[in-house]
N, C-alpha and C positions, 0 to 999 in steps of 0.2 A: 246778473251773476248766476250762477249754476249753481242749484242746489246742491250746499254738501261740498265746495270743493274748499280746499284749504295746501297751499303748494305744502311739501312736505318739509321745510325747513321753516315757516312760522304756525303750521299747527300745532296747539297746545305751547305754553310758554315753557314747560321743562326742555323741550327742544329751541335752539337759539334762533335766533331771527339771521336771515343772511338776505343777502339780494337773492332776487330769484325772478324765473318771468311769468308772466300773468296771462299764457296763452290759456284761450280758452272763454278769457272774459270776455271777448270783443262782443260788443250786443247785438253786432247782426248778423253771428255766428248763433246767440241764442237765442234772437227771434226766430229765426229759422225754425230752430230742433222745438220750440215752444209752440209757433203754429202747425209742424208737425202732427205734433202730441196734442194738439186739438183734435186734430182732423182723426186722429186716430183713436181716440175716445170713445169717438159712435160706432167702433166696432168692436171695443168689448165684449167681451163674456158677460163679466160683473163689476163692480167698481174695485181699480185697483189701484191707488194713488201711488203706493211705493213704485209699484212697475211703470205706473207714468215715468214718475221723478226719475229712476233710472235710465229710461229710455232715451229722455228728454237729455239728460246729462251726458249719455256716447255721441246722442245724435249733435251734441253742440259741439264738443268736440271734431267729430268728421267735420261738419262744415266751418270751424274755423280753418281746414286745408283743403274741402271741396263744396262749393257753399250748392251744386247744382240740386235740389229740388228731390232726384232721384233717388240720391245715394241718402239724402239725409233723411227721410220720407221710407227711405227702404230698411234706413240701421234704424227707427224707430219701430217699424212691424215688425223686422228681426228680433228687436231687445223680447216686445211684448208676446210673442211669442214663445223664445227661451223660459220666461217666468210662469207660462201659461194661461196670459191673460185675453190671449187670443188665438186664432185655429188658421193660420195658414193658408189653409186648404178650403176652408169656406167663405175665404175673399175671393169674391169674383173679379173686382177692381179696383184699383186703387187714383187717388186725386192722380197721380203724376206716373205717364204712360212710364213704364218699366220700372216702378220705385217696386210690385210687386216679385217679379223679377229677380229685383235684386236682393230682397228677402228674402227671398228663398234660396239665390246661391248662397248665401252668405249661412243659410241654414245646412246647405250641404255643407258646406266646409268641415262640419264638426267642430270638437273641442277636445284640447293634450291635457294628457296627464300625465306627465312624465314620469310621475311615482309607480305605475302600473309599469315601467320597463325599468326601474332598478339600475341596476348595476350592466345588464347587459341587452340586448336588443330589444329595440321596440315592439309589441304585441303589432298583429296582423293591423288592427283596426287605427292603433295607432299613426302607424307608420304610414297607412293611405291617407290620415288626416293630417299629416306633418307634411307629405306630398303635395295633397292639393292647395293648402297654404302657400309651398313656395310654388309652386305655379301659377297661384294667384298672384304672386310678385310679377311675371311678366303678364298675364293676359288680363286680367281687371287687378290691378293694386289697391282699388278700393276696397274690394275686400280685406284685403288685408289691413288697410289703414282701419276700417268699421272693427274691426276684432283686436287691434293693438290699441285702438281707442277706450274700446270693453274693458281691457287689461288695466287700466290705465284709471277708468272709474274704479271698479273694485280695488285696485289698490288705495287711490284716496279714500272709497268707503271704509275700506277696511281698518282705518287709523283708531275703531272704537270697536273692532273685531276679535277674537279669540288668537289667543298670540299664533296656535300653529295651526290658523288658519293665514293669519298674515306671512309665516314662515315661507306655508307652500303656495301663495302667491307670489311671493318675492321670488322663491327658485325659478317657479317658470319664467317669470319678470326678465330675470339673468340667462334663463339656459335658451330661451328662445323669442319672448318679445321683444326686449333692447337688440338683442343681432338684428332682428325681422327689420325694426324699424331704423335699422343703422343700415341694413340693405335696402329700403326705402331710400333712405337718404331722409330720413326724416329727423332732426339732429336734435330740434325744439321736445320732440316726444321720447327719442331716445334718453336723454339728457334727463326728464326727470321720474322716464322709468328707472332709470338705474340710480335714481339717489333714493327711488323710495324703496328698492331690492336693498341698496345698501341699509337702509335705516333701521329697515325690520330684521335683516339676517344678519349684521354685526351693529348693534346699537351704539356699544361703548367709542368704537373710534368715530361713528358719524359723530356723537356727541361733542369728541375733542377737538374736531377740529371743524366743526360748527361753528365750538366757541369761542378757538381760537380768531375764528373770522370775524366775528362779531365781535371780539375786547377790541381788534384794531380796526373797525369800520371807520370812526369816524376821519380820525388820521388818513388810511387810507383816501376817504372820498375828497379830502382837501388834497390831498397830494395830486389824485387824478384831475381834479378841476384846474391846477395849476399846471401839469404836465400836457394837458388837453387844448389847455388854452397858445399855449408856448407854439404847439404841435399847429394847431390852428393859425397862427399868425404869420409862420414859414411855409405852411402849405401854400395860402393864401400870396403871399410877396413870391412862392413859384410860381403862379399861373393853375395851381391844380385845386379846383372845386371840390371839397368833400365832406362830409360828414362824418363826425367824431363823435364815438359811443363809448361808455364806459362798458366791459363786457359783463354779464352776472358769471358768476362763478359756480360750479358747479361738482357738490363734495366729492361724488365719487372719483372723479375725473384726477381731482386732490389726491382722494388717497392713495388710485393705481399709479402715481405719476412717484408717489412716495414711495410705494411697494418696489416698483419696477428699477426703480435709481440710487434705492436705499437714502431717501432726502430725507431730514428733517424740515418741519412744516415751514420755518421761515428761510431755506432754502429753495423751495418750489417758486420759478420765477414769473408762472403767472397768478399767480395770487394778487398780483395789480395788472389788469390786462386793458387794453384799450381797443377799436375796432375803428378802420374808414374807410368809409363806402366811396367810392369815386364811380365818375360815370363811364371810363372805356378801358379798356385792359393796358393800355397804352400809360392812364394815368396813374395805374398800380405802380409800377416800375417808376415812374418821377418821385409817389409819395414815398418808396421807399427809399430813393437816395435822399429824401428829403430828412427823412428818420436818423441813415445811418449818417448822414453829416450833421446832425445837431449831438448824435452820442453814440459813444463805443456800443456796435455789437457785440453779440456771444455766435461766436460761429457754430457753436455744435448744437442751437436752438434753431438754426435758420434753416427751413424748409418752403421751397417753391412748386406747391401743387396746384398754381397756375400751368407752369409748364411740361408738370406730372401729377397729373389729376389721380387722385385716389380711387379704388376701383371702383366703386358708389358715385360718382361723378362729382365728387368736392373737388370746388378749386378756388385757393387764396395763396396767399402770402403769409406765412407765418416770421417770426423774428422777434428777436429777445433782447433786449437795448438793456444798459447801465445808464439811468437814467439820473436825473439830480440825487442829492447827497447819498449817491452811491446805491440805489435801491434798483433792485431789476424789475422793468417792467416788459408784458407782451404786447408785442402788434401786429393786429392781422390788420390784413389789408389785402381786400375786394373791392369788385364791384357790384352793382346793386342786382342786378340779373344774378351773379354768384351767389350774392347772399340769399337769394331767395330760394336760389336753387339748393345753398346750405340748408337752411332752414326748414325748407317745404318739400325737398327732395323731388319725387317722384310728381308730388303735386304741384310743383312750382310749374308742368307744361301743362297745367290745367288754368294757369292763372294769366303766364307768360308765354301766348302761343303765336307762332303763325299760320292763320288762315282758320282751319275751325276746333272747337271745343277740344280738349285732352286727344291734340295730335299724336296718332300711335304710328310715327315711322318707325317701317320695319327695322330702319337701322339702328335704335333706339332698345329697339326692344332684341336685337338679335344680340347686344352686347349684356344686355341686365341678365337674358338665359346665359351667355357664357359667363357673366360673374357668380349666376346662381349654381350653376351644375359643377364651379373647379371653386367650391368657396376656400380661401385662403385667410381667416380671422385667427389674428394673436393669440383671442380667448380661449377657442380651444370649446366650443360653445355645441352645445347640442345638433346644431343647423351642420358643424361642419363632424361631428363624431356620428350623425347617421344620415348626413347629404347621400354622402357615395351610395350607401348600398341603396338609398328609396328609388334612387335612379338608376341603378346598372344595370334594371332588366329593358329598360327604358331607351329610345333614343327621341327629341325632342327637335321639331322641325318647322319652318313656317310656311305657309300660302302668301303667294303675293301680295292678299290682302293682309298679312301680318298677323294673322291667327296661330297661333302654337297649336299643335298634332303632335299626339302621340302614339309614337307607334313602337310597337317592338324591335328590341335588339335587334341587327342585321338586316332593317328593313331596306328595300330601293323604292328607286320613284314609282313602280307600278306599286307596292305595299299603298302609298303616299295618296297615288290617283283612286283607288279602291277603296281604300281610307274615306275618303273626301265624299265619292259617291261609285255606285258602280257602274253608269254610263258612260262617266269618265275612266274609269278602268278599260271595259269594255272597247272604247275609242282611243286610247292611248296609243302614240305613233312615235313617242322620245319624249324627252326632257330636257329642261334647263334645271343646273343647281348651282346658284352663286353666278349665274350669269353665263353659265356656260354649257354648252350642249355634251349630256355624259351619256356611255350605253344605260340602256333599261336593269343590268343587275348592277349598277354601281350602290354599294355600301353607304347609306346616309351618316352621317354624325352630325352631333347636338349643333344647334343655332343656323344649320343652312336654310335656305331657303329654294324652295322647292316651285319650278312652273312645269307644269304638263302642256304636251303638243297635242294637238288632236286629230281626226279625222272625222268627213262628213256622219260614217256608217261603224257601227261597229264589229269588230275584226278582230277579236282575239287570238292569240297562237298557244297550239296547242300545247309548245313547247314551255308555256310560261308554268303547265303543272308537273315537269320535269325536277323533281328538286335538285336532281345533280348541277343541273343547269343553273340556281342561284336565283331565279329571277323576282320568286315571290318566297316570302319569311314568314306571313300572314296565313294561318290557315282558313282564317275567314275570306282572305283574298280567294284563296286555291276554291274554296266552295262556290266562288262567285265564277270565278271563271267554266268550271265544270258544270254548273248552273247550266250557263251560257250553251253549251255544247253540248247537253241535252237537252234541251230544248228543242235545239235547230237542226241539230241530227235525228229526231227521234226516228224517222221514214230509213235513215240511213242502219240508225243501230237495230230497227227491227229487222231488216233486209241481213243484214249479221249474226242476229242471234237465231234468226231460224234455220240459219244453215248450220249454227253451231247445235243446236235443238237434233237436226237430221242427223247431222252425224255420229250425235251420242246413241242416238236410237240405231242408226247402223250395225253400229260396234256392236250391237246387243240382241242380234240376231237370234231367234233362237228363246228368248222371254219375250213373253206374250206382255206389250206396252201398254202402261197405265192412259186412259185418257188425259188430253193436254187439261182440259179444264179439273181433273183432281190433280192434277201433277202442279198447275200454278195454283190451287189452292194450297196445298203441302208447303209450298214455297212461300206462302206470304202474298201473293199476286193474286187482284182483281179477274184477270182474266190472260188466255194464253198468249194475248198481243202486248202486254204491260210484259208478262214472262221473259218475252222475245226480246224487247225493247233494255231489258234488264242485264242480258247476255250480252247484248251488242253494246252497251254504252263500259261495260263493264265492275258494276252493281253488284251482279251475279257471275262466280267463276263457272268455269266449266268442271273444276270440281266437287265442287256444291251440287249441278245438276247431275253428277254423275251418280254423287252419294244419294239423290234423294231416288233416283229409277232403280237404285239398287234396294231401296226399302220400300219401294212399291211392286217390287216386280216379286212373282210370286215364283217360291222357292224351286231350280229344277228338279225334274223326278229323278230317281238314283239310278245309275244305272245298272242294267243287269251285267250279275260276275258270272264265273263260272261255273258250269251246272254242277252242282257238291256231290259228293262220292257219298256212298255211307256209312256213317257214321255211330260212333256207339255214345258223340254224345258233341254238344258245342262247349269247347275252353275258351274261357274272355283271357287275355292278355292285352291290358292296357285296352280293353273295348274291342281288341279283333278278334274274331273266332273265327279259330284253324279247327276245319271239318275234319273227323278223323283220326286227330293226333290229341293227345290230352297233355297238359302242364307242360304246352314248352314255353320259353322265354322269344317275346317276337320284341321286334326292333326295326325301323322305316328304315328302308336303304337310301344312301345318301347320293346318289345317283341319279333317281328321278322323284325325291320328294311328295311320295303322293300327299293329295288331302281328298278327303269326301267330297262329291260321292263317286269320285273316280272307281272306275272298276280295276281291282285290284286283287294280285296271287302272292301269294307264301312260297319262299325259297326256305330249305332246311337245309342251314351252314353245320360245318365242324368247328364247335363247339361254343357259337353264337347264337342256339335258337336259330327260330324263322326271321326269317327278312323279307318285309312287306313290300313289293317292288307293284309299279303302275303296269296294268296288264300289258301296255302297247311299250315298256322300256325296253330300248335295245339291247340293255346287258343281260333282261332278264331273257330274250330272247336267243342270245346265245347258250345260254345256261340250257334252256329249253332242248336246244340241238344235242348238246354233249350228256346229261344229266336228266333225260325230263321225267323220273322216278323221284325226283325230290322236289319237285314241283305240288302242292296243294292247296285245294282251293280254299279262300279267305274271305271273310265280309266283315265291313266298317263298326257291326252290330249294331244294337240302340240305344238310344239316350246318349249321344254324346256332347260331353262339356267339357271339352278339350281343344287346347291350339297346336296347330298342323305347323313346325317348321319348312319352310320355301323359298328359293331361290331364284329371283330375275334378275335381266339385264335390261339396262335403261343405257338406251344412244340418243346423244342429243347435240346441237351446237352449242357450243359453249357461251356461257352467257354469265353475268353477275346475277345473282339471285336464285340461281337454276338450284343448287344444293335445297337453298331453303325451301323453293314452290313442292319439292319432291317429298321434303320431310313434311311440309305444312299440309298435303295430300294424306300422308301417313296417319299425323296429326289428327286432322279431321274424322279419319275411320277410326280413332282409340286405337290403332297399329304400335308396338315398339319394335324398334328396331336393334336386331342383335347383331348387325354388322353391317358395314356399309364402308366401301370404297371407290375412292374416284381416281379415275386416268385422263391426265386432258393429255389430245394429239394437234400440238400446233399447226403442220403441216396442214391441216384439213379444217381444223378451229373446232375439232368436235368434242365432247366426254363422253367418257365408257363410265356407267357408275351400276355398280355390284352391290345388291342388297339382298339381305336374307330375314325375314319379318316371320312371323307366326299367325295364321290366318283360323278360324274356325272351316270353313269347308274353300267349295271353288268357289260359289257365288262371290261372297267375301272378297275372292284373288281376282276376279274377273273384273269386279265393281272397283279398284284399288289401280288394276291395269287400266282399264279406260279413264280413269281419271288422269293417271299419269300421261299417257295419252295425247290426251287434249290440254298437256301446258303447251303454252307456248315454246316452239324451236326443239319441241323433242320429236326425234328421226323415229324412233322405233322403241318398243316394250315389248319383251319376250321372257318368257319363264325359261331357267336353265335344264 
């Protein structure tokens, strides 16, 4: 007997006595979890008999539905553990190869609280522990049998617990272990978590109709013994061998069947219910004509989930007879393989297998993930009010071997091969999904199942880091493949980056170049062959190295202007001083945009002040011809903390992105931009694009040009 256990409908005599079933006693379910809890004794912290006793009480449990060694061995260092009577991490070994193992998943799993998400969505932490739970439904279910087991003890302990401790046991009881173990299929466990949620969360009607079971027991058991017997004697005179059970009853089941139907209690027609086992499906269908010829059916009780199995995988006979003097009785009617699979759900291929221990075909398991991911429960249960979202970033897939993968939304089979391992990535040559050969970007969805083709060598394409192209979802993937390709190109991408290296240095004729070895220090690089290597894999843009030669290269000298006349004194307007002339108003002509340290003259307009024009502008050079009396000479002066308006033209072929690489240039040098327009010419496939930005001197404009430059597919950069 387990310590402490008492079914919930004859603990303490104010609650009435009903039939009920006595899983759990069998004793070599409790030897088991007992020599267990020996062996795990000697590895104590300190003495803790309570945390034994509990231990000992889930672990007998589990193995009344898995009796292997493992699981019951591993829900004991689980329990002792959660209590803190022992440390996880400082077992090196345990009697029974992987029981340690599996105390430890079973410690990841976590534990819900549903109270911590209220009224509306789950907290982060929650939600990934409610996840991995039902995921445990398909790839180990023992875990989750070891945790609904748990559920299951503290409810019976809790029969002499603090009432709204009992309260918010019972709630999670109902909002997620009775579903869990009803998607098990575990009907024995389900069955009397939900009478103990009933008992504690509405007491007053368990009590009623407790007792209404119990004033007509004994009536009742005469009537079934004679209905049993009747049943028995016509079975027998058909040829069909079976076994006749009286059913136990089960209050909750009462009272939703009341709720749902609006019944009063001695309307409810299995409140006399009977069970027969027979041994092939074949002889389901004899007992049942055998039924409905000895007494009128109710048609609208009869249900055949032999031949529409429930989505949990129940499958009987149900049917509801008017039975002697007039009383309605039920009858199911299975087979023993069903009933087991009733009862034992998920466990029952742990008991009932063919070939070796807890057969996991995949096809078994590819139907329990589509029952779990579309759940469709009456109740309206926590399982199915936050199923959808723990899973929609999610798509869920298997390995031949039957393993569940999880990968992200939108993933394909190369996400799937990369996933798996990156050799297999690496060597990926197509797929099979569901048995059939798809391209490499086909879209995954939950329950397929997924085989990779391979090749001797590996061969990735470089196409696969295209994301227009679809092929990977995974950015972990894409890192593995780009991995790959530098590695094996690095001879390639240095031969690349150093032409790209020369030509920046070209463009820049004229400033005297920083050495490569401070220039790859600046940058973050070991040395100027990692630099190279960096250019050419493309790590480093060619805008980046543009900007960084422009803040190593040392400013140019100014040029000389024109020799100044003399003066009776220098006027600053706006920072330029007009030799000669005092307080006029000066203004950049909008025609060739000087900026520092351009050599630069003063036009004197009617009634505009000077206009500061670049010495070698054409316009200023007509002026010169017609006018050269109001020409005078002008310098940039000093201390300037001013931005220079400017004007280029960028030709390029037209491309997607092209807009952005030009602004992201800009971007980079703290540039804004106060205008900017684009022209595409299809005939040719090219863009005119017109910008005009604010630059501190030339260096600035020159450093900004060569960057634009060197993007990719641009023809030409020219100041207006």
């Amino acid at each position: 007997m387990i310590p402490g256990y008492a079914p919930p409908h004859t603990a303490g005599r104010r609650f009435f006595t009903v039939e009920t079933t006595t899983f759990g006693h069998d004793s070599s379910a409790a030897a088991a979890a007992l020599a267990a809890a020996r062996r795990a004794e000697a590895m104590l912290l300190a003495p803790a008999p309570e945390a034994l006793e509990r231990a000992q009480g889930i672990a007998a449990l589990v193995a009344h539905f898995d009796p292997d060694p493992e699981a019951v061995e591993g829900t004991v260092l689980a329990s002792l553990a959660a209590s803190g009577a022992l440390e996880l991490e400082s077992i090196t070994r345990a009697p029974h190869a992987g029981a340690l193992a599996f105390a430890r998943a079973l410690a990841r799993l976590g534990r819900l609280d549903l109270a911590a998400a209220g009224d509306g969505p789950l907290p982060p932490a929650q939600a990934e522990t409610l996840r991995k739970m039902l995921l445990a439904v398909v790839s180990d279910p023992r875990l989750v049998l070891a945790r609904v087991a748990e559920q299951l003890w503290l409810l019976r302990a809790a029969r002499q617990g603090h009432e709204v401790e009992r309260r918010r046991l019972a709630q999670q009881t109902r909002e997620v272990y009775a579903p869990l173990a009803n998607r098990l299929g575990l009907a024995v466990l389900k069955w009397e978590l939900e009478d103990y949620a009933f008992r504690y969360l509405e007491p007053e009607p368990y009590r009623r109709i407790a007792g209404s079971l119990n004033e007509r027991r004994a009536d009742r058991e005469r009537y079934l013994r004679e209905f049993t017997a009747r049943l028995a004697q016509e079975l027998g005179a058909a040829g069909v061998q079976a076994e006749i059970h009286s059913r136990p009853k089960h209050i909750y089941s009462i009272w939703r069947k009341m709720q749902r139907k609006s019944l009063a209690f001695e309307q409810v027609f299995d409140i006399r219910a009977v069970r027969v086992l027979v041994g092939k499906v074949e002889d389901c269908y004899a007992a049942l004509s055998v039924v409905h010829a000895l007494w009128p059916y109710v048609p609208e009780e009869f249900d055949d989930y032999i031949a529409t199995p429930k989505p949990n995988g129940y499958r009987s006979i149900h049917t509801a007879v008017v039975g002697p003097e007039g009383k309605a009785v039920e009858v199911q009617i299975r087979t023993h393989e069903m009933h087991a699979r009733a009862e034992l759900g998920v466990a029952a291929h742990w008991h009932y297998k063919e070939g070796g221990r807890r057969d996991a075909g995949v096809e078994r398991k590819v139907e329990q993930l589509r029952q779990l991911l579309a759940p469709g429960g009456a109740e309206g249960d926590a399982l199915d009010r936050y199923g959808p979202a723990l899973f929609a970033e999610h798509v869920y897939v298997f390995s031949p071997a039957g393993d569940v993968v999880e990968l992200p939304a939108g993933s394909t089979p190369l996400d799937f091969a990369y996933h798996v391992h990156t050799g297999l990535g690496h060597r990926c040559r197509g797929a099979r999904v569901d048995g059939r050969m798809v391209p490499l970007d086909e879209r995954l969805a939950n329950g397929q199942t997924v085989e990779i083709i391979t090749a001797k060598e590996p061969a990735p394409s470089r196409d696969w880091l295209i994301e227009s192209r679809g092929f990977l979802a995974s950015k972990s993937a894409r890192a593995k493949v780009r991995a790959f390709f530098r590695h094996v190109d690095e001879a390639e991408h240095a031969r690349a980056g150093r032409a790209i290296l020369e030509r920046e240095l070209t463009r820049r004729q004229g400033h005297a170049p920083p050495s490569l070895a401070s220039l790859a220090e600046t940058l973050g690089f070991a040395a100027p062959e990692a630099l190279c290597i960096a250019l050419g894999a493309g790590d480093l843009s060619p805008a980046q190295l543009a900007s960084a030669l422009q803040r190593a290269a040392p400013p140019p000298e100014p040029a000389a202007g024109s020799a100044p006349a003399p003066a009776t004194g220098p006027v600053r307007a706006e920072g330029i001083r007009v030799m000669g002339v005092g307080d006029l108003l000066s203004q950049f002509a909008r025609c060739c945009r000087p900026v520092p340290p351009e050599p630069i003259t003063g036009y004197v307009t009617l009634g505009r002040g000077v206009t500061i024009h670049r010495a070698d502008c054409g316009n200023l050079a007509r002026m010169r011809e017609k006018q050269p009396e109001r020409l005078l000479p002008v310098d940039w002066g000093e201390g300037r903390e001013r931005a220079y308006p400017v004007e280029f033209q960028v030709l390029a072929f037209d491309r997607r992105g092209l807009v952005r690489d030009v602004s992201g240039v800009l971007a980079d040098a703290r540039l804004s931009i106060d205008r900017m327009t684009t022209v595409t010419h299809a005939a040719d496939k090219t863009a005119d694009m017109r910008l005009e930005i604010k630059v501190r001197d030339l260096a600035e404009l020159e450093g900004v040009v060569a960057r634009i430059q060197g993007l990719p597919d641009v023809i030409r950069v020219q100041r207006r």
